[in-house]
N, C-alpha and C positions, 0 to 999 in steps of 0.2 A: 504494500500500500504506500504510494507518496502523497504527502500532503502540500498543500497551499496556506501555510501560516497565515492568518490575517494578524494576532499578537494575542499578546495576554488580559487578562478579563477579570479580576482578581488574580485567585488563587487557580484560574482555568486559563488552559489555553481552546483559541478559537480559530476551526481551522475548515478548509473544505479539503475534501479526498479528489484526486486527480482521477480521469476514466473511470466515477463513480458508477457502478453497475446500475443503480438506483434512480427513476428517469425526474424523480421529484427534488424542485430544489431545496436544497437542505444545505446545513452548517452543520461542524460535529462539537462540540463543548466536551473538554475533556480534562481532567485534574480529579479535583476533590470531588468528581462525579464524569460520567460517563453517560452522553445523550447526544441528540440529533435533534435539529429543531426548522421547521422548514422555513423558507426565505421569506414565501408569498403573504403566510401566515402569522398569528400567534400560538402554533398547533405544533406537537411535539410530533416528531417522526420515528417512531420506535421503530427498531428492524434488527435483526439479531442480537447481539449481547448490549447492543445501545437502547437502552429499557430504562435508566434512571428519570428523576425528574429531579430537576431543580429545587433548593429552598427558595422562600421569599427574597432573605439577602441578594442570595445568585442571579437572580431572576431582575432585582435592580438593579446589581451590578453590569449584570448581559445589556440591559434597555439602555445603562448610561455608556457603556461602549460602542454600543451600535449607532446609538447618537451623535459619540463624539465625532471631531475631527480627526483622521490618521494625519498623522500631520507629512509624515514622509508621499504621503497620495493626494494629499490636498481637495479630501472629499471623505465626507464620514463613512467607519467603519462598514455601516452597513453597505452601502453602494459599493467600497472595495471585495466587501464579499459575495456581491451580488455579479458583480465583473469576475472578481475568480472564477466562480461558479462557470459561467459563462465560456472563460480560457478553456475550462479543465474538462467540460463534459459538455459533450456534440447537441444533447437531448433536450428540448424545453428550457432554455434559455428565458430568463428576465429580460424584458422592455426596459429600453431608459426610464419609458412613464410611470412602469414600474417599481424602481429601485428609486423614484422621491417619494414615495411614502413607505415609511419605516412600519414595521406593526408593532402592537404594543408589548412587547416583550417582559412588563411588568406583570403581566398574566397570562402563563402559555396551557391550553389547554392540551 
């Protein structure tokens, strides 16, 4: 498996999978938990041993990273992950119209 680092999220890193088999777009969160959580969405992507969920903490933490500015990309977190996504898998790609609306990652079902 290779990844596409976006960075760190707290105590997690946030990364998408390169040639993901998976045609939904998703992010994988991984540290003091192990999940998948889709782009388009606030909706968790369970699928193999990626079955955790978030605390509350986590869950603010992810909302204010994806928010922020990456400052090396000069466009928030979220939209650089929604371009990796994009680089790294042929299938169902995000819209630029897309990736300006963040979802709310303060509650992921």
């Amino acid at each position: 498996m290779e990844i596409a680092r976006i960075g760190l999220c707290g105590n997690n890193e946030v990364y998408v999978e390169t040639d993901d088999t998976n045609t939904t777009p998703h992010f994988h969160v991984r540290g003091d938990t192990e999940t998948c959580i889709q782009l388009r969405e606030n909706k968790y992507f369970h699928h193999g041993r990626y079955t955790e969920v978030l605390n509350t903490k986590d869950r603010k933490t992810l909302a204010e990273f994806m928010e922020s500015t990456n400052p090396n990309l000069n466009m928030t977190n979220y939209k650089a992950t929604c371009i990796l996504w994009n680089m790294n898998n042929s299938t169902n790609n995000i819209t630029q119209e897309e990736m300006e609306t963040i979802p709310n990652y303060r509650t992921i079902n």
